[in-house]
C-alpha positions in Angstrom: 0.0 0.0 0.0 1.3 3.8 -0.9 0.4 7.0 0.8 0.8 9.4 -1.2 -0.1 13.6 -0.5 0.3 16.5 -2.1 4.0 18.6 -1.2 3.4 22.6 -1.7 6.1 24.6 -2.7 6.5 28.0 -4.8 8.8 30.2 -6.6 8.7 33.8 -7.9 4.9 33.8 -6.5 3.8 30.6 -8.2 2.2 27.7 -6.4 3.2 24.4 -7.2 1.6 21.1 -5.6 3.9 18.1 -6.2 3.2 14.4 -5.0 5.2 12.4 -2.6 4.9 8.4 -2.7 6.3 6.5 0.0 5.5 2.8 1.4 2.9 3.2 4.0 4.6 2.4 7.6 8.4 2.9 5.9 11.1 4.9 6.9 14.6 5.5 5.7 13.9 5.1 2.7 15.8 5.7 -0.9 14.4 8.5 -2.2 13.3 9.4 -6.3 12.8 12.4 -8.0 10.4 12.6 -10.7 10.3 15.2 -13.0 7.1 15.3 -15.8 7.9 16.6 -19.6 6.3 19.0 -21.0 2.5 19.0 -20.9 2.8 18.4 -17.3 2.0 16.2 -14.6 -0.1 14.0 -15.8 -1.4 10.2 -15.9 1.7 8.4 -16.7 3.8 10.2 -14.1 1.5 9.5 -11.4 1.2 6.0 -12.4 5.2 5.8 -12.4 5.8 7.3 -9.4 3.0 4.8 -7.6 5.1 2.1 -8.9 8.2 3.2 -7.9 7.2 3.4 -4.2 5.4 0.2 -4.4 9.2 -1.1 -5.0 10.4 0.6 -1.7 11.4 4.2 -2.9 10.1 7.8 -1.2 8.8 9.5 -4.7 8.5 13.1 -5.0 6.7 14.0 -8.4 7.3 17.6 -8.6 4.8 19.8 -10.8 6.9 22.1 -12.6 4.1 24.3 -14.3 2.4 25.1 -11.1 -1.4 24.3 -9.5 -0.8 20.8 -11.8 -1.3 22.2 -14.7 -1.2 20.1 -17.8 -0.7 21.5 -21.2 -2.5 19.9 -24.1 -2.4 22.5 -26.5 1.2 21.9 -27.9 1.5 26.1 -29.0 1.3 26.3 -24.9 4.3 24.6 -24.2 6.8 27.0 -25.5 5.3 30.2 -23.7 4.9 28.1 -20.4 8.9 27.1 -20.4 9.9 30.8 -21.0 11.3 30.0 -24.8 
């Protein structure tokens, strides 16, 4: 079984709400980070990181967008990562 919760964080006035995996009942464990591609943090990542700490690891999935956004408009990714 994995808990996971949401991990709040910001920079430069954004909110961002990553997800941290871990075991439920571990401690000391190995820790991942997983960082989403660009449309965001989505499906697969979740899925991945869920995995992950079902096979012993503390998984933060960060949200690098910020409030989980996820991008599906392809002309949105460029203005989102600044380019």
């Amino acid at each position: 079984m994995v808990t996971v919760r949401d991990l709040v964080y910001s920079h430069d006035g954004c909110e961002m709400r990553g997800l941290f995996h871990v075991p439920h009942g571990a401690s000391n464990l190995p820790g991942v980070l997983v960082v989403h591609g660009a449309h965001g943090l989505g499906d697969f990542i979740r899925a991945s990181s869920e995995r992950l700490s079902r096979e012993g690891y503390a998984v933060l999935a960060v949200d690098m967008w910020g409030g989980r956004k996820l991008l599906t408009d392809p002309t949105l990714i460029g203005p989102q990562r600044g380019a």
